[in-house]
KOLSEMAR-215286 format. One line per 2 residues: their letters; for each residue x, y, z of C-alpha. Coordinates in steps of 0.25 Angstrom, whole numbers, always signed. Layout:
<guzas>
A> X:Y:Z | ... $
</guzas>
This chain:
<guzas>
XX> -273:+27:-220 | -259:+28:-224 $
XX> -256:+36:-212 | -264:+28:-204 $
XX> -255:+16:-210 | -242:+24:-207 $
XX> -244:+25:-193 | -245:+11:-192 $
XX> -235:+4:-198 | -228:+16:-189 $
XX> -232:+10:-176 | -230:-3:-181 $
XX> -215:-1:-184 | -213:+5:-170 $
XX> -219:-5:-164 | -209:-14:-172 $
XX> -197:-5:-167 | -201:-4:-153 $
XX> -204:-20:-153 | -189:-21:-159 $
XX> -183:-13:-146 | -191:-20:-135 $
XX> -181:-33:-129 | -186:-48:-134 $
XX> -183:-55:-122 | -171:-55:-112 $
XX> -159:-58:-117 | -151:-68:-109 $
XX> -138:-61:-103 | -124:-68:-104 $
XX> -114:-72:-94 | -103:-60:-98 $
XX> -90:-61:-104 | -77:-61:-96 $
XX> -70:-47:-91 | -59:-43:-97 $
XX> -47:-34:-97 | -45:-37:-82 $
XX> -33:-30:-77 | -27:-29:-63 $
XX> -20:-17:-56 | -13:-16:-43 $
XX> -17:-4:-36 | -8:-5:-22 $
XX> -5:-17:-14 | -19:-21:-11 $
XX> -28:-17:-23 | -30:-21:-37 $
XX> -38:-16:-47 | -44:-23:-58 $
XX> -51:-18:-72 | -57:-26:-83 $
XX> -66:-23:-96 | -82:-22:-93 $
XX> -91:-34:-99 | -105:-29:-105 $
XX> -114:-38:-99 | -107:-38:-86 $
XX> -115:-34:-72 | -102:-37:-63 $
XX> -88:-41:-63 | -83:-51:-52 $
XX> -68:-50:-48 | -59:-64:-46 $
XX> -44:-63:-39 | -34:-74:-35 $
XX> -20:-74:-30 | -16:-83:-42 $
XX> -19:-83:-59 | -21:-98:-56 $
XX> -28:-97:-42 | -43:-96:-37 $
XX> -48:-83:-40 | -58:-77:-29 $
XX> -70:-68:-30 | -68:-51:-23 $
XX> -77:-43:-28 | -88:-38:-41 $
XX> -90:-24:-47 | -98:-22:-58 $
XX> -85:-11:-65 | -75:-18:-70 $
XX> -64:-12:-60 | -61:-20:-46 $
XX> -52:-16:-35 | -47:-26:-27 $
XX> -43:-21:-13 | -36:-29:-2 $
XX> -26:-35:-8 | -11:-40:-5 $
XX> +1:-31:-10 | +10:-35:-21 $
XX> +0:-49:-24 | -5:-55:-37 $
XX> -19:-55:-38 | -26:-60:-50 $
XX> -41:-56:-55 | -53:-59:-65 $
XX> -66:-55:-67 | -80:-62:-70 $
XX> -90:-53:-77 | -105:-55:-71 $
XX> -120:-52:-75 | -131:-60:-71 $
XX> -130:-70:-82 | -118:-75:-75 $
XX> -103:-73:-76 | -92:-71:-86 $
XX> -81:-80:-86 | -67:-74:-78 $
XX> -59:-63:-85 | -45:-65:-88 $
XX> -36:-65:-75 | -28:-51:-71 $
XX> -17:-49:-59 | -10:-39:-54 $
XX> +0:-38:-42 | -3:-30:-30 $
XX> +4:-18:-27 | +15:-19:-16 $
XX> +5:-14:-7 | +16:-2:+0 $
XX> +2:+5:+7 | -2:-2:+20 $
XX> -7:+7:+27 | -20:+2:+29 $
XX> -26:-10:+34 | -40:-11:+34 $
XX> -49:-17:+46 | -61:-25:+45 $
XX> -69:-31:+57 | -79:-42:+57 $
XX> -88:-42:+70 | -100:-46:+75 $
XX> -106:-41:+88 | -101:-56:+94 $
XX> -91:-66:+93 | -103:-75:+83 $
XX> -107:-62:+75 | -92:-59:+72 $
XX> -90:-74:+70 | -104:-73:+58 $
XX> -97:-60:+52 | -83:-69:+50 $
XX> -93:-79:+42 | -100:-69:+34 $
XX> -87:-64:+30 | -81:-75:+26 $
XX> -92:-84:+20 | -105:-81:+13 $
XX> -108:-95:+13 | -103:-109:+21 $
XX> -108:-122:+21 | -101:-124:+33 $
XX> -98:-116:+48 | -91:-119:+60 $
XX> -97:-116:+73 | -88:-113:+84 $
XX> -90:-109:+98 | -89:-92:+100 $
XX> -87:-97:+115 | -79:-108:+119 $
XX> -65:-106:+108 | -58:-121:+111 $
XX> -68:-129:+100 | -69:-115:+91 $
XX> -52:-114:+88 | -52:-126:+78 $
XX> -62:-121:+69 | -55:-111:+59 $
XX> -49:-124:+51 | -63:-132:+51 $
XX> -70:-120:+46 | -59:-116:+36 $
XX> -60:-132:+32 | -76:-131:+29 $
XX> -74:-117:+24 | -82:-113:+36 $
XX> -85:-100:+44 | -83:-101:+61 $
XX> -95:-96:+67 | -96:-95:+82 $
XX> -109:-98:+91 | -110:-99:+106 $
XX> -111:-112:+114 | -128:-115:+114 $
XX> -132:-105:+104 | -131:-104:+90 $
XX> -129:-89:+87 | -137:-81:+79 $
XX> -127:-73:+71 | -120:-89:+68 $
XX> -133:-94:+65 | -136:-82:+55 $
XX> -120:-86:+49 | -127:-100:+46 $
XX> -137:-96:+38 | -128:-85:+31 $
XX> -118:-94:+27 | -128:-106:+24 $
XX> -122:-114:+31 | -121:-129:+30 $
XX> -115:-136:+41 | -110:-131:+53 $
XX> -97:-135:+61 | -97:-133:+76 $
XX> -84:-135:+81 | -84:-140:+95 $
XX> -92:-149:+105 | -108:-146:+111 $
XX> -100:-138:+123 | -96:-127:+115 $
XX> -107:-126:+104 | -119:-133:+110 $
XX> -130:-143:+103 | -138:-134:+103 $
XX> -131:-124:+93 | -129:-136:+83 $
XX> -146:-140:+85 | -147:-126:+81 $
XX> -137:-125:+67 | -145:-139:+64 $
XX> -158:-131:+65 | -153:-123:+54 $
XX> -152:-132:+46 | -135:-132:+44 $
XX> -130:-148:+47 | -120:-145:+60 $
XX> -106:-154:+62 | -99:-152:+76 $
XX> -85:-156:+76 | -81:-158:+92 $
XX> -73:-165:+102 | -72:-165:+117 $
XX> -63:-153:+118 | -56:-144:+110 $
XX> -45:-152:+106 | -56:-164:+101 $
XX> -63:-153:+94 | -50:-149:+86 $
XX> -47:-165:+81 | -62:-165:+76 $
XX> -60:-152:+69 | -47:-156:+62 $
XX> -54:-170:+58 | -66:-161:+53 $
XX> -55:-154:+45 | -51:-166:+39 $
XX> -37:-166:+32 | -25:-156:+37 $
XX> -11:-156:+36 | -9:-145:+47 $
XX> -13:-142:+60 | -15:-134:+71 $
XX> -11:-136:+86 | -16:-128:+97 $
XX> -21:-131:+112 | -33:-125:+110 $
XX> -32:-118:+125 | -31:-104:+118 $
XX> -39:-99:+104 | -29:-87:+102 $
XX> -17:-96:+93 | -25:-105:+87 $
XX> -36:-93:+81 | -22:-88:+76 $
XX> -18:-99:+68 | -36:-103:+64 $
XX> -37:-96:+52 | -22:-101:+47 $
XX> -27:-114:+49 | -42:-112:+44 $
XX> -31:-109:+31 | -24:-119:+31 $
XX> -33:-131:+36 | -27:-135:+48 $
XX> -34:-139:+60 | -33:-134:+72 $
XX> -31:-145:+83 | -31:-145:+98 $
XX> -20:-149:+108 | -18:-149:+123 $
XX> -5:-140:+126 | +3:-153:+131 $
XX> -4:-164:+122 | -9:-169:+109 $
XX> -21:-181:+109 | -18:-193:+102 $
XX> -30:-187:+93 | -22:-174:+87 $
XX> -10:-181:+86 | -18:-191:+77 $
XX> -26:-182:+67 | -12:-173:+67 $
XX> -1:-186:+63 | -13:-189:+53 $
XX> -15:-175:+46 | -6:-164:+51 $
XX> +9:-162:+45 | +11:-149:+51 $
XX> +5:-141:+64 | +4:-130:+69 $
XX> +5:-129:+85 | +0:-116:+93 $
XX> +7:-110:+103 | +21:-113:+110 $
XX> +24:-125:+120 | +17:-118:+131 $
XX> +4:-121:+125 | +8:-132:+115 $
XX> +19:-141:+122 | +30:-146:+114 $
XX> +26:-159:+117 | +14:-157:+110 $
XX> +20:-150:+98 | +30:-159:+95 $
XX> +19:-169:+91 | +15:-161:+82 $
XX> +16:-163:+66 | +25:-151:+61 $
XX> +23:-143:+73 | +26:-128:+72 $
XX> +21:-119:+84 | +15:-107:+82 $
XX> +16:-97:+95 | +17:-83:+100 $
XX> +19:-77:+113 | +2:-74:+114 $
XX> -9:-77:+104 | -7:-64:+97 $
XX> +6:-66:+96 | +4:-81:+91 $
XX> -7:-74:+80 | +3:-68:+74 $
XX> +14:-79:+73 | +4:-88:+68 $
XX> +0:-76:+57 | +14:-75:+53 $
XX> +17:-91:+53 | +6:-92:+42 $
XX> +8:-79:+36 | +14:-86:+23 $
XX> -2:-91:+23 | -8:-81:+25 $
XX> -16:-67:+19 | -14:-55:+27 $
XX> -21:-47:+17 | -35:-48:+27 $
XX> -30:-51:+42 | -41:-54:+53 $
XX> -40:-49:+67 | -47:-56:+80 $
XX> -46:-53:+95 | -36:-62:+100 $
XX> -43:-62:+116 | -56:-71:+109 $
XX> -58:-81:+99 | -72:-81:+91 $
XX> -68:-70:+82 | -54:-75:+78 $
XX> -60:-90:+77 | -71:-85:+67 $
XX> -63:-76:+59 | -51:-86:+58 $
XX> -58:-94:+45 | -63:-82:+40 $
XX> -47:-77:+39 | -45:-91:+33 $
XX> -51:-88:+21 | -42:-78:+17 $
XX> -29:-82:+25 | -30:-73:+34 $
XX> -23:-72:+48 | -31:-68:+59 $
XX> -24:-59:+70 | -28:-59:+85 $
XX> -26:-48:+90 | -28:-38:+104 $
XX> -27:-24:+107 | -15:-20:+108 $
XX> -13:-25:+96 | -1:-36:+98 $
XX> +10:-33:+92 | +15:-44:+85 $
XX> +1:-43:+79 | +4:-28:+74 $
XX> +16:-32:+68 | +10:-43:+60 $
XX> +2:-34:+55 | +14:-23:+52 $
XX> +22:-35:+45 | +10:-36:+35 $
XX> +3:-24:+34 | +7:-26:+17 $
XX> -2:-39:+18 | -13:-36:+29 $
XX> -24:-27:+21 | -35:-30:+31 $
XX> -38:-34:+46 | -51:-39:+50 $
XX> -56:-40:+64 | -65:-51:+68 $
XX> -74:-46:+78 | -79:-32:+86 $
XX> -73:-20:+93 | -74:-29:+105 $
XX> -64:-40:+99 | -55:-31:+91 $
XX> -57:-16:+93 | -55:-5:+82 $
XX> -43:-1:+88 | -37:-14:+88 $
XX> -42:-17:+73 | -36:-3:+70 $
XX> -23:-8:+76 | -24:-19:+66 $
XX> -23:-11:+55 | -13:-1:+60 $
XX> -1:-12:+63 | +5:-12:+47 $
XX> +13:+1:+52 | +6:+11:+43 $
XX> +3:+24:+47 | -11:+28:+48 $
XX> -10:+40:+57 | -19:+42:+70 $
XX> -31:+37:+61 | -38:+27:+65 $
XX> -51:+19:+57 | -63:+24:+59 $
XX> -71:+17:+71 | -86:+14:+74 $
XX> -90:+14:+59 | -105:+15:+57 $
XX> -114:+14:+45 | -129:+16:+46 $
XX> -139:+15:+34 | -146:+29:+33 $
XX> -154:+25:+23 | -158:+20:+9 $
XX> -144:+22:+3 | -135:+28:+14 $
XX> -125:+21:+25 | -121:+33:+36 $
XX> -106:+30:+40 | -100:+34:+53 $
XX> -88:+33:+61 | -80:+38:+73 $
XX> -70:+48:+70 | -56:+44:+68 $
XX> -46:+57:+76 | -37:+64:+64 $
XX> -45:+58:+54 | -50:+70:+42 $
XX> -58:+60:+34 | -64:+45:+32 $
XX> -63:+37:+21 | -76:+29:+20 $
XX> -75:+15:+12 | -89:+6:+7 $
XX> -90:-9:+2 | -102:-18:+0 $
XX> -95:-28:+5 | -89:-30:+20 $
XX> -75:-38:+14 | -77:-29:+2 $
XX> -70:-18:-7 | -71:-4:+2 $
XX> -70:+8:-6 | -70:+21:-2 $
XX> -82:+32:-5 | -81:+45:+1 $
XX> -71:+53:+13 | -78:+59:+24 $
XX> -72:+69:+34 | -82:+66:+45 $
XX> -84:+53:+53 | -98:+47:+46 $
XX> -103:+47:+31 | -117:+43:+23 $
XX> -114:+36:+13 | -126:+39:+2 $
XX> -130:+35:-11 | -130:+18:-8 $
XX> -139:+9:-14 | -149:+2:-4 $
XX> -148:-12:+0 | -133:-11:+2 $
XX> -122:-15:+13 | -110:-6:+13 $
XX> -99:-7:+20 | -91:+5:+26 $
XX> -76:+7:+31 | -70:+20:+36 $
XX> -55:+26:+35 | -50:+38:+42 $
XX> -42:+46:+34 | -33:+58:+37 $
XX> -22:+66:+28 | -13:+56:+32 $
XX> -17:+43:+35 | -31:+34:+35 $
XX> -35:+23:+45 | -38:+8:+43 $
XX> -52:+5:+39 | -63:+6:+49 $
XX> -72:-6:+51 | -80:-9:+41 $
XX> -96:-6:+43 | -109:-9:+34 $
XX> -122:-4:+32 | -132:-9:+21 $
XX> -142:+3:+14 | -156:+2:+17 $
XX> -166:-3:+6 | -177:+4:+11 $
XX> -175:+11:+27 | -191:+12:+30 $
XX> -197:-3:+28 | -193:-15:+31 $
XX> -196:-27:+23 | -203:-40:+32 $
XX> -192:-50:+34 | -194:-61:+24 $
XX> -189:-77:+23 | -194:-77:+37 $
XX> -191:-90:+42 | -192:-99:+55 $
XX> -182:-112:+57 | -185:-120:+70 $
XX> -171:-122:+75 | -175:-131:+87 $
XX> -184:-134:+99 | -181:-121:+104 $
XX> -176:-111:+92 | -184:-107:+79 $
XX> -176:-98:+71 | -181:-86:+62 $
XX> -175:-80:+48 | -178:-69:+38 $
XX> -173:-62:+28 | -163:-49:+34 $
XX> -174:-35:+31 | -167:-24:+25 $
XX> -167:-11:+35 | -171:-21:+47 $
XX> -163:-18:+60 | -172:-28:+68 $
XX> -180:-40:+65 | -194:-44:+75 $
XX> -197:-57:+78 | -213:-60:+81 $
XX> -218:-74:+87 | -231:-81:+89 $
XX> -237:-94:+90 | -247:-93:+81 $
XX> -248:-88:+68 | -259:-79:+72 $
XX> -255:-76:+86 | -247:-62:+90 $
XX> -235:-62:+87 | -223:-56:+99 $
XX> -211:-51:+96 | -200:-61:+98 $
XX> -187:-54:+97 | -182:-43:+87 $
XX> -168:-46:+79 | -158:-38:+71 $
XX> -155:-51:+63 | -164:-58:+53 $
XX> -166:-72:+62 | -169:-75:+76 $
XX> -170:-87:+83 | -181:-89:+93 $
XX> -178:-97:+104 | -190:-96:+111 $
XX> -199:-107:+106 | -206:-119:+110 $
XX> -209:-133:+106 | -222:-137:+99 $
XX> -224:-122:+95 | -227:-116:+81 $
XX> -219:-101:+81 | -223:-89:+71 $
XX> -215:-80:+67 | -213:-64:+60 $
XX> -203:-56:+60 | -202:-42:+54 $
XX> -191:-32:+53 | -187:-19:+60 $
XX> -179:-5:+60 | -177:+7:+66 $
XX> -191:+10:+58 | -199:+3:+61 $
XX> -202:-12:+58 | -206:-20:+44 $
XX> -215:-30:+40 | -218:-44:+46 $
XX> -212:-57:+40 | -219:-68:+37 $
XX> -223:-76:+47 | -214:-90:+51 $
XX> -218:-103:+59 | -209:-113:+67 $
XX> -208:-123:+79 | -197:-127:+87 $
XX> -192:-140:+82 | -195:-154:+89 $
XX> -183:-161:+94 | -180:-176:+87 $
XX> -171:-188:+94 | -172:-198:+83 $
XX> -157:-206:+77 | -159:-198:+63 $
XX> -153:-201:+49 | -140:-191:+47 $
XX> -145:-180:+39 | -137:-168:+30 $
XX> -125:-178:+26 | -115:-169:+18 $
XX> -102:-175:+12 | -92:-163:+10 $
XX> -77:-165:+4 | -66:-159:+13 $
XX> -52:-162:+5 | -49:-173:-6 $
XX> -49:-184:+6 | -62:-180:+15 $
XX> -76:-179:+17 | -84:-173:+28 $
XX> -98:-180:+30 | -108:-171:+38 $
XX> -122:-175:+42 | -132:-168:+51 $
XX> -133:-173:+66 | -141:-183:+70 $
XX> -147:-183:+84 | -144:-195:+95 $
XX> -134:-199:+84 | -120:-204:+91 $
XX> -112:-205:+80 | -113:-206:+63 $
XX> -107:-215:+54 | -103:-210:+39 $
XX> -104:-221:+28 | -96:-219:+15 $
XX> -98:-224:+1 | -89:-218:-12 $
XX> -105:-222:-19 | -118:-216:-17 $
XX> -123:-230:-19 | -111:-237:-13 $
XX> -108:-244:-1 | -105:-235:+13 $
XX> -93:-237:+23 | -94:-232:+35 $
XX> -83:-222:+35 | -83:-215:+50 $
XX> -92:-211:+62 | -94:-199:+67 $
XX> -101:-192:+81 | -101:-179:+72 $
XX> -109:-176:+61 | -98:-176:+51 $
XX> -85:-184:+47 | -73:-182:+38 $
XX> -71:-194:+29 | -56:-194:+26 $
XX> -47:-203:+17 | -55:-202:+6 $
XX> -52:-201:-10 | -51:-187:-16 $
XX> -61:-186:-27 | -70:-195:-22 $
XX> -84:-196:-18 | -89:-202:-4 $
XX> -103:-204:-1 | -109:-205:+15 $
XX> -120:-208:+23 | -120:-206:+38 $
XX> -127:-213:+49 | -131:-207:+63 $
XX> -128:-219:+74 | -133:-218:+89 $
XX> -133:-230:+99 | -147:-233:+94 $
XX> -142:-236:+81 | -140:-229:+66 $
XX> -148:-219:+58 | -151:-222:+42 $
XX> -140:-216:+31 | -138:-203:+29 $
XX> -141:-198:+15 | -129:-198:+8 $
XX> -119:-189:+7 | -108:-187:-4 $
XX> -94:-179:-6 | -81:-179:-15 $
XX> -67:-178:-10 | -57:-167:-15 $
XX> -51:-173:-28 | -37:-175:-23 $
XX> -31:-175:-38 | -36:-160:-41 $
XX> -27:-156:-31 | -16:-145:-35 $
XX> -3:-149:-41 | +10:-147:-36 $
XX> +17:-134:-34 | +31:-133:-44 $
XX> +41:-122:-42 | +44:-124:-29 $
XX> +56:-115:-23 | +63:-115:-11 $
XX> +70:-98:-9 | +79:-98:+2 $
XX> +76:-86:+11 | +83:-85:+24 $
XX> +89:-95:+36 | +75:-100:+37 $
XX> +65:-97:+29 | +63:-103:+13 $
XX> +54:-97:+2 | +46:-107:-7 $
XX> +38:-104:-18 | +32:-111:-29 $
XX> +21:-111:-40 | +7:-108:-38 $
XX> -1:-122:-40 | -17:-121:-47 $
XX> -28:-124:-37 | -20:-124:-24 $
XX> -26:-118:-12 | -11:-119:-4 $
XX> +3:-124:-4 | +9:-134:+7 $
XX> +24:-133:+8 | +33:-144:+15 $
XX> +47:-143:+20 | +57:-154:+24 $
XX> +71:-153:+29 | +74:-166:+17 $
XX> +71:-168:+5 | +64:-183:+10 $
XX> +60:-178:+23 | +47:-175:+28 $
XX> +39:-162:+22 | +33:-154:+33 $
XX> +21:-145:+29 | +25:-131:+32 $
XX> +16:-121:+26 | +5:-120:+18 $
XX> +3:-107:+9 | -6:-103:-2 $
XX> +5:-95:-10 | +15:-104:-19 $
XX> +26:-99:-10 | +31:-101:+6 $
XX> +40:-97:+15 | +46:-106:+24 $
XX> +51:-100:+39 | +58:-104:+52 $
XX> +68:-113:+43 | +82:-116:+49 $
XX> +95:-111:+44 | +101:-120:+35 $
XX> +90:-132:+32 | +87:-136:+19 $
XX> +71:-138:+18 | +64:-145:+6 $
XX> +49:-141:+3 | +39:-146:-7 $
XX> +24:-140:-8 | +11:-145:-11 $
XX> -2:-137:-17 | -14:-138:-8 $
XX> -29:-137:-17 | -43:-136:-11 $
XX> -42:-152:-9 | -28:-159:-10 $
XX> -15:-156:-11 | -7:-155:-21 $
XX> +7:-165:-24 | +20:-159:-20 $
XX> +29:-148:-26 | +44:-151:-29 $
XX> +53:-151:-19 | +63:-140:-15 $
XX> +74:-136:-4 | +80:-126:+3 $
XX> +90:-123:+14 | +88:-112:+22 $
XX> +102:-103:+24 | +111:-103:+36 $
</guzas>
């Protein structure tokens, strides 16, 4: 019995001690604690790395850098180590870092700022080369987008065929934060359509009249649910004043005949910078309507071309005229570059053909973003091009082409990189880069062959715009690279290497490991969208391993169904329908293999067409600047023209404010800080529709605006040319510098630069010039700086 009771009170205290171990519940993780111990070090000319101290209950680290201690710091890149190299960056410049711990609790609060100079970057003997392509002018045109935006309320369509309406869009699209994309003149393209839902998009902004991009493409944006504006005139130079108007508030401009696309894709993503219009003229005339909306909002402008294609006549009217020329359009490219060049980054430089003008206009708010130039450019390469690139080969890390071999060859782009005067041998980059899936956890590489080449430097990244680091040297032209984990994009670069030299970069290729190479998944979120009387589109979800997708019809749920088409991308639109009928659908998915699963199936009808005066619908209030508000509303048919009532009350009585034939109006002259309200009505000779719901916004509050620069100095530096600087001011976004020949004379804007310091060129000998400066914010501009002079020497 006492054994017996032994044994028990045994298993009862184990029991006690295993219950003790076992978890009581799950305990609720933290947002982690700020990095610390960040430190910065300079590397060479165009890499920093940084260290920090590890945080326990930390998943991930995320990276921050600005060009100020004060500025806005950006997002580059996350590892889960606490190490970081920052690549691509500008010799002998101040950077500035933090770091924000993460685990899926949340995020720890910033760590304490490091910086570090660059070094003075002595080694240029390389610039990389990048291409973004498409196998067409509206693919290339999607690419841009993706590689700029991962989202966008707004896009701006322009024609991919006819160039006149398309040259003003770069500053609209900049204005709305916008990618172009391109479509042809009575079809809405597929690989724009997909950019669409991609971006989820909001609004679309098709610049130009029906001529260019017809009805018919705007029925079908509608039928996809985005609201569509149109902003047009009766020829290219109308188009341009409703652009500007659409812009809302400038101070300078851009003149151009509009007769050639070559100058003004030059200046695009400059003005796209810098917020100036770009505005159409006759060679020998200026209509009473530009000189209006220029004596009303322009101080300065910017005229293309020299008095063969812009008169003097014409240029003399003009506010602040300076012409900007060259003796061809490749030669203007780069006196347009190295007018700006104080404005601009020539870290990332873009490169489009200069014969055509989809590519350059799609990629000139792409450059935009990061101040880039773009060059046009031509094989031979132009010289005055080669030595642009020669003059800032310490600045220019990396060229991009927009578009395929058939726009800007591999040779050419190659030449690119080659024109900093650095010698690379007789090596050039590898071509015809290929990289193929082999299976669950390897990517095969192969390229051609470069002569005098003895080995290959081969370079991965998981993102396309990402860090490239190398893994392995081969000494034959191809490579498997093994060991990867399934369900990841990789993307690849090649070098060629000898005992003396290696070549640019290669293009850069992807491949994505296979989850699973024998079976394939039935396409999901199958869905079917009536688009008109005579489209109904299909969508599912991408299936991993699919090369091709099959599309099966009937007209009855249990009739057979036929094959409709098979595609390689996961939509289709059917265009094949008729009225009255119900339409079923399946779709499954195929490879080399074999083919998977069906889908589920999906129903839709062609959509009945309507006539009736409707009331206004999607009414949207958005502020553009501390002084305007753009109203928006969706289209109402047989309407001939809308009027926009505004109330400062939800409640409160509403003024008709304007009339508009478009769907949209800029409402200007208003209070900064203040909020509107509006209501819209659609008018037709028959009469008026009901209110619109009503729609709300607030203007920029123009007393948060940044305060005056102080400091400000005047260094004389030659006969004609005068260095200012002055102190950095918190929050601002740019600078504007005004010059005079007095000191109570007339300012004349004359730059307009995003570093606190200017150089001012093309003076005369002997002239005193007084300047003052004001800080620019997201909405206002700030109140002047002091006043300084200077005289040029004799």
């Amino acid at each position: 019995m006492k054994t017996l009771r032994s044994k028990f009170m045994f298993i009862i205290c184990f029991v006690l001690i295993v219950a003790l171990m076992i978890p009581r519940g799950t305990y609720a993780l933290s947002n982690p604690s700020a990095p610390a111990g960040l430190t910065a070090a300079a590397i060479s000319g165009s890499q920093i790395n940084l260290s920090w101290n590890g945080v326990g209950e930390a998943s991930q680290y995320y990276i921050y850098r600005s060009n100020s201690a004060s500025g806005v710091y950006t997002y580059v890149g996350a590892v889960s180590g606490t190490n970081y190299n920052n690549t691509g960056l500008t010799p002998m410049t101040t950077y500035y870092y933090k770091v924000q711990a993460i685990n899926s609790a949340g995020s720890s609060e910033y760590s304490s700022p490091a910086w570090v100079v660059t070094l003075a970057g002595s080694d240029t003997s390389s610039i990389q080369s990048e291409r973004i392509s498409g196998t067409d002018r509206y693919e290339t045109a999607a690419n841009i987008a993706e590689m700029g935006w991962t989202a966008s309320d707004y896009a701006i369509l322009a024609s991919g065929e006819n160039y006149p309406d398309a040259l003003c869009a770069a500053p609209l699209a900049a204005k709305f934060a916008a990618p172009i994309l391109l479509t042809s003149q009575n079809k809405l393209e597929e690989e724009t359509k997909d950019q669409f839902s991609y971006l989820n998009v909001k609004k679309v902004i098709i610049v130009g009249g029906e001529g260019v991009i017809s009805a018919k493409v705007e029925e079908a944006i509608k039928n996809l649910g985005i609201e569509v504006l149109r902003t047009a005139g009766l020829n290219r130079y109308e188009t341009s004043l409703e652009v500007a108007k659409m812009m809302g508030s400038f101070d300078e401009a851009v003149i151009a005949t509009g007769e050639d696309f070559a100058d003004i894709l030059s200046i695009a993503p400059i003005a796209a910078q810098k917020g100036m219009p770009i505005l159409l003229t006759p060679g020998d005339s200026l209509s009473k309507s530009l000189k209006d909306i220029l004596s009303t909002k322009a101080r300065k402008t910017y005229a293309l071309g020299d008095s063969s294609i812009l008169s003097d006549a014409v240029v003399n009217q003009l506010p602040a005229p300076q012409r900007l020329s060259g003796s061809n359009r490749y030669d203007a490219n780069t006196q347009i570059i190295q007018y700006f060049v104080n404005d601009l980054d020539l870290s990332t430089c873009y490169a489009a053909t200069g014969e055509a003008y989809p590519d350059a206009l799609s990629g000139s708010v792409l450059a935009s973003l990061s101040k880039s130039p773009v060059l046009l450019v031509r094989k031979p390469l132009p010289s005055g091009t080669e030595k642009l690139i020669k003059n800032n080969a310490s600045r220019i890390h990396k060229i991009v082409a927009f578009g395929g071999t058939g726009a800007i060859s591999d040779s050419l782009l190659e030449s690119l990189t080659q024109s900093n005067g650095s010698q690379s041998g007789s090596l050039t980059a590898p071509t015809n880069v290929v990289a193929n899936p082999l299976g669950t956890g390897q990517i095969h590489l192969s390229w051609n062959a470069v002569s005098n080449a003895s080995s290959y430097a081969i370079y991965r990244s998981t993102s396309y715009s990402g860090t490239y680091s190398q893994i392995t040297t081969v000494g034959v032209p191809y490579y498997t690279d093994p060991n990867l984990p399934s369900g990841v994009t990789y993307y690849y670069k090649i070098k060629a290497v000898n005992s003396s030299a290696s070549s640019a970069f290669s293009n850069s290729v992807q491949a994505a490991t296979p989850t699973d190479t024998g079976f394939l998944q039935a396409p999901d979120n199958f869905t079917v969208t009536p688009l008109s009387s005579e489209e109904i589109y299909l969508t599912w979800s991408p299936v991993a391993n699919a090369l091709t997708y099959n599309i099966y019809r009937t007209t009855a749920d249990t009739g057979n169904y036929v094959l409709l088409d098979s595609v390689n991308r996961p939509y289709y639109t059917d265009e094949s329908v008729k009225l009255g009928t119900t339409y079923f659908y399946k779709v499954q998915a195929a490879y080399s293999g074999g083919t998977g699963p069906y889908s589920d199936v999906a129903a839709g009808s062609p959509l009945l067409k309507g006539d009736t005066l409707a009331v206004p619908t999607n009414v949207a209030a958005s502020g553009i600047d501390s002084a305007s508000i753009l109203v928006t509303w969706g289209v109402v048919n047989n309407a001939t023209y809308y009027q926009v009532h505004r109330s400062t009350s939800f409640s409160g009585t509403y003024f008709m404010v304007g009339t508009s034939t478009q769907p949209y109006m800029v409402d200007e002259g208003l209070v900064p800080g203040m909020t509107y309200y509006y209501k819209v009505q659609a008018v037709s000779s028959a009469g008026s529709s009901d209110f619109s719901a009503i729609a709300y916004a607030v203007t920029g509050a123009g007393t948060t605006g940044p305060a005056a620069p102080d400091n400000l100095a005047a260094t004389v530096l030659s006969s004609n040319q005068i260095y200012l600087t002055w102190n950095g001011v918190y929050n601002a976004t740019h600078y504007k510098v005004y010059r005079s020949t007095s000191g109570s004379g007339t300012y004349t804007l004359v730059g307009s630069v995003v570093n606190p310091y200017y150089t001012d060129t093309n003076l005369t000998p002997g002239t005193t010039y007084y300047y003052y400066v004001q800080a620019g914010g997201d909405f206002d501009t700030g109140p002047q700086s002091n006043t300084v002079q200077a005289r040029t020497s004799n």
